[in-house]
Every structure is written in C-alpha cells, then in structure tokens.
N, C-alpha and C positions, 0 to 999 in steps of 0.2 A: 863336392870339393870346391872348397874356392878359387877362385883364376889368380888373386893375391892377399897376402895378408888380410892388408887394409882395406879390405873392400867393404867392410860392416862399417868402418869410422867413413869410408867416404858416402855409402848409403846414408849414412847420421846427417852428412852436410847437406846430402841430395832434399832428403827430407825436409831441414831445414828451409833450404833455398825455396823451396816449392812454395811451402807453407806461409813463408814469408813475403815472395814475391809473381809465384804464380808465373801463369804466358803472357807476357808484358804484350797486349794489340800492338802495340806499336812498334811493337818487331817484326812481329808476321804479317805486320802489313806488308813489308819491304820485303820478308824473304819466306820462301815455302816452308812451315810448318817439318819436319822428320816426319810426320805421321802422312804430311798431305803428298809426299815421296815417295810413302810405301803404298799409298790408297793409288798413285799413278802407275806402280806397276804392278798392281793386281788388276785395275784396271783394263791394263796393255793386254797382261795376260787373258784377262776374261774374254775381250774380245776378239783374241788372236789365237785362242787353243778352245774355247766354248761354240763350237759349232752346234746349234742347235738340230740338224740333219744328221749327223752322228748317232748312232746306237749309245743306248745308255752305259755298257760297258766302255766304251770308247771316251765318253764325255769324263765317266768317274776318270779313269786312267791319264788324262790330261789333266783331270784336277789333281791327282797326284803328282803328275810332272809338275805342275805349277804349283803346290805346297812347296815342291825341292828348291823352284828358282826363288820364292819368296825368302826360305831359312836361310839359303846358300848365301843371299846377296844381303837380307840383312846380319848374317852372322858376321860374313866378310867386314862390311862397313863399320859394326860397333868394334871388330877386332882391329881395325884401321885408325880410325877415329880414338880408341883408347890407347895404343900404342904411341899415334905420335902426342897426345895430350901428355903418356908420361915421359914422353921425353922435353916436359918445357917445364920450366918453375913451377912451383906448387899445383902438382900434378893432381893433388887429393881435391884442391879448391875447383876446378879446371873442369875435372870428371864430374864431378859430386855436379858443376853447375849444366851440364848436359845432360846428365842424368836426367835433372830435375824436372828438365822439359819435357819427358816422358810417363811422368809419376802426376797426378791432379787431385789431390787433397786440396789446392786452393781453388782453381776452376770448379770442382765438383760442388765447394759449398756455397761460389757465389752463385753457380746456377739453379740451384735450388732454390736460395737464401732468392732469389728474384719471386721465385711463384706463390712464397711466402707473404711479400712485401705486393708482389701483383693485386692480393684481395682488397687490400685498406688504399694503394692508387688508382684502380681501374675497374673494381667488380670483379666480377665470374669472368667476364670478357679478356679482359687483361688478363687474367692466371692461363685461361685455357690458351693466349699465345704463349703466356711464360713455358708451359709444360709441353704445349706442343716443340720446345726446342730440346728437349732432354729425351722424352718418350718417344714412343713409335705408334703408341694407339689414337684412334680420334678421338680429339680435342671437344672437335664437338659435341661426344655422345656423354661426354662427361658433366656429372653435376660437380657441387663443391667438395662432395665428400672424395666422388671420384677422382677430381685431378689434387687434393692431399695425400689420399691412397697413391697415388703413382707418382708422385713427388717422394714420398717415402720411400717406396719400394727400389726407385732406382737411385735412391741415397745412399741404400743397403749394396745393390747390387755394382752398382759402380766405383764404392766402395775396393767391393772386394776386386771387381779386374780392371781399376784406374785405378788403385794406391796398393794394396795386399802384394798382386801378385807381382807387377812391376819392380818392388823391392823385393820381393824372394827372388824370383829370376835373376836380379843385380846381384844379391848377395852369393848365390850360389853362381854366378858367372860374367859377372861386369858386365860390362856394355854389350860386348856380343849375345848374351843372356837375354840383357833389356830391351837391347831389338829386335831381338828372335820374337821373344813375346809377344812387345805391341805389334810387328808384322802379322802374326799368326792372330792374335787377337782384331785385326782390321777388318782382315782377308774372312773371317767370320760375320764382322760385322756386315762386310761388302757380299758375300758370295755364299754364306755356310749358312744360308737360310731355304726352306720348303719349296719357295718360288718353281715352277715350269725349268725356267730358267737353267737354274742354279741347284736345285735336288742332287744334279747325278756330278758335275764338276765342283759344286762347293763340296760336296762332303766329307773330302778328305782335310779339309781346312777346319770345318765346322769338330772333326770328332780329334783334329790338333789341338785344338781350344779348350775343350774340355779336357782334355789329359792334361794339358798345363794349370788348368786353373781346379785340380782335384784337391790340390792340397793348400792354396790358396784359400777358397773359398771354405775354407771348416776355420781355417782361424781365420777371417775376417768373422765368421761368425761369434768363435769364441771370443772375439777382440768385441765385439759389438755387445757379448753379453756382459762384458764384464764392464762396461761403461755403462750398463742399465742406470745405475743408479744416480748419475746426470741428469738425469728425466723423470727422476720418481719413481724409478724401475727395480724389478729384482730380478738380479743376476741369474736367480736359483729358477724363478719360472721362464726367462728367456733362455736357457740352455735346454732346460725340459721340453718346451715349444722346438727348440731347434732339432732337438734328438729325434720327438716325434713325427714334428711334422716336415721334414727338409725336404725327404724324398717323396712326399705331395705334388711338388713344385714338377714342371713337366723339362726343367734343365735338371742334368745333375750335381749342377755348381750354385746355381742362384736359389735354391732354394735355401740354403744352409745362410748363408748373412740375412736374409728377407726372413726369414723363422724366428731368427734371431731376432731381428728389428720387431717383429708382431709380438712377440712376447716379452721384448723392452717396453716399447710402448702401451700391450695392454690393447692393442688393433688387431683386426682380423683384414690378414693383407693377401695379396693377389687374389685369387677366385673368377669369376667369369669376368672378360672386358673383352673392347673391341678395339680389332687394326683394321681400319678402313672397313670394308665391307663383311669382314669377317670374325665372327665370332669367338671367343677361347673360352669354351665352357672348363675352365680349371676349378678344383676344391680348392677353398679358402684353408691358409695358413692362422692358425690361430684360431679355429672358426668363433670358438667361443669370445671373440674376442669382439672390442667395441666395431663397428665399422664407419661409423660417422664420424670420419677422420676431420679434423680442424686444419686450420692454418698455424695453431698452435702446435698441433702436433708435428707439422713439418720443423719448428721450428726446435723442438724437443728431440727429435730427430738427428738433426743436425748439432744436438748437443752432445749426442749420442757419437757421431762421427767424428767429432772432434777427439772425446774421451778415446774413441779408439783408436785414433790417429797418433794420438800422445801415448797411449799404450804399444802401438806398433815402434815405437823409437824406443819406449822403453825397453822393449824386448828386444830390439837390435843393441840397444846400448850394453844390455845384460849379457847377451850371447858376447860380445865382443870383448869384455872385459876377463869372462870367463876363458876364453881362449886366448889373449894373451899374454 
C-alpha cells in the first residue's frame, strides 16, 4: 500500500535527481553521509550486544534485538524526516531530493566506469585498485579478465540492492520504507556475513536482507534483460540464463540480475574467486558462456545499466499513471 498518493511521481524526481547529480563529495565532506549514521549504530550495537563469550543462542537473540533497534530507529527517522519535508513548499521536490541520496544509479556507474577507464590509464595495476573499491575479493589474485568479471558482476548486483530495491521500498512506503531498507541492507553488509564474529549475531540482519531484496532482485533482472539489446544482447537468451541459472548463485537474490547480466553479455559470470585467503569454489552462471571478459565488456555492461535504469522509471511512470 502506499504511504501517499504521490509517492511513484516523487520516486520519478528521486530518480532523476540521483541520475543527474549523484553524492556531490563536497557535501559529505562537511556532513555524515544517512548511511554512514546507520553503519554508526550498527556499529554501537555490534559492539555493545556481540559479546563474543555468549553462547551462540544468546549472541543470534541479540542479533535479533538489534535488527529491532536498527528498523525501529530508522523507520522513526524516515517517518520524521518525511513528515516535516511535507509540511514545507514543494514537498514532492524536497523528498524526491533526500530520497535521492539513498538510491546510486550515478555512484554505481562512475565506480565502475573508473576500472573501465583504470586499463588504458594505469595497466592491470591501476584496475585492480579501481576494483579493489567496489569488490570484496583480492585484487591481487585477479588477472584482466578477472577484475572485468567482477566489475560486471557487481554492476548487476549493486544494481539490483543500490537502485531496484531502494525504489520499491520508497514506492511502497516513503522514506520510512527507504530507510528501513538501506539500514537493513548495511547492517548486512557490516555484520550478516559467515565471519567467527558475526555467524550467530548478524543472522538475523543477513536473512532481513534477503526477504527484502526477494522481490527486488527478479526485476532488476528482468529490467537488466530487457536492456540486452544495448549491448548486442538478446533479451530472450538473458532471461533463459536467468530462469536457469539464478539459483546456481550461492545468494538467493544476486544470482537473478548477475544471470541476467551473463546472458546479456554473452559472459560466463561468478564461478570460483577469492576473498583474501579464502576460496569460493561457486558454479559459473552462464557457464557456456565467453569468460575472458574485456574492459569493453564492463563498458557494455554498464550500457546495460543504464537501459535498465531508464526502464525502471519507465515502469514507475507507467504504474503511476495507471493509478491515477
């Protein structure tokens, strides 16, 4: 249900705004980040309820407490925050540009668009920093094809939970919605991973995450298929790839936009890589697919994310219209 009306026309702006101007540096230099607010009280929490002397029952059950303070306090704040926005002049332009700061279609494609640009300024040397700021695996262990492989992959995957889902969450609940999410998507990033750590207190974070991004993540795929043809693609064998191979993927979200992207492109994506010392023996998406990914192909890629980009407003525009 939506929180107002107009929440699909101020999503339209949000989108705009983003795509057009992005996280201006020179804001956050001056003032913390919304996201770097919430990564401080997950933070607080991890190390004020993650007693690692605790029994494992004990640890998960505080990670549940602290899921509740994370939704509670951002639910509050976007409900706050949108309340008194519409109580000042053009309330649509006001949200729609808070929003925006939340949603990264422009961040996503300059960061990429760098490891792209990395090969022809700096060699292999320069990409593998470019990528080492987007990825999580080592930089080092990767050759050319491997940090294009993972330039794409998290074009796909970033895609769908930095632009997809951020607008569904808005749409079906404003601000309070939009925070909810990227809170719960952080507190994943920070704490809902395998780590000693973090297993038994992230996991209630980690399996928030994926329930939010269950229905996200099918249309960023199908948005990504339908953009094939940006790139020399067809729509019809990147859906196919998606259908069959999503649930390959060892997430049950990211495999579905990265299936999609392997069979836009015609690549055979994730499969075995490494994070630091540790190996991810994964089957390859697409397997039949090329795997000596280019720098060209990041950039076809990212033609790709565009097209879907602009398909994701068209479908906000069309649902909105239709309901009015």
């Amino acid at each position: 249900m939506l929180l107002h009306p107009d929440a699909l026309l101020i999503l339209l702006v949000a989108l705009a705004l983003d795509a057009a101007i992005g996280d201006p540096d020179a804001i956050w230099r001056r003032i913390p980040h919304p996201v770097a607010w919430m990564g401080a009280l997950i933070a607080r929490l991890d190390r004020s309820w993650n007693r690692p002397q605790r029994a494992a029952a004990r640890r998960k059950a505080a990670g549940i407490a602290a899921l509740g303070v994370i939704l509670a306090t951002s639910i509050l704040a976007g409900a706050l925050v949108e309340a008194a926005l519409r109580a000042l002049p053009w309330p649509m332009v006001s949200i729609g540009l808070v929003a925006s700061v939340l949603i990264a279609q422009n961040s996503l494609y300059a960061h990429v668009a760098r490891v792209a640009a990395a090969f022809s300024a700096g060699g292999i040397t320069e990409a593998r920093r470019a990528v080492s700021m987007i990825v999580g695996r080592d930089p080092e262990s990767l050759d050319e094809a491997g940090i294009c492989r993972a330039a794409i992959e998290t074009t796909a995957e970033n895609f769908s939970d930095g632009v997809v889902a951020p607008a569904f969450w808005f749409a079906l609940a404003g601000l309070p919605g939009l925070a909810a999410y990227k809170a719960v998507n952080t507190a994943d990033s920070m704490i809902g991973h395998l780590s000693d750590r973090h297993r038994d207190f992230g996991w209630a974070s980690a399996r928030c995450d994926d329930l939010l991004n269950l229905a996200p993540a099918r249309l960023a795929g199908l948005l990504i298929a339908l953009a094939a043809p940006l790139a020399a693609g067809s729509p019809f064998r990147a859906l196919g790839v998606m259908i069959r191979d999503a649930r390959l993927h060892r997430s049950p979200n990211a495999g579905w936009p990265e299936a999609a992207m392997a069979g836009a492109l015609g690549l055979a994506l994730a499969g075995p890589r490494r994070y630091g010392p540790r190996l991810v023996e994964d089957p390859f998406l697409h397997a039949e697919g090329r795997r000596e990914a280019t720098p060209e192909d990041i950039r076809r890629a990212l033609r790709i994310m565009v097209g879907a980009c602009l398909g994701l407003a068209g479908l906000v525009a069309a649902i909105a219209l239709l309901l009015s």
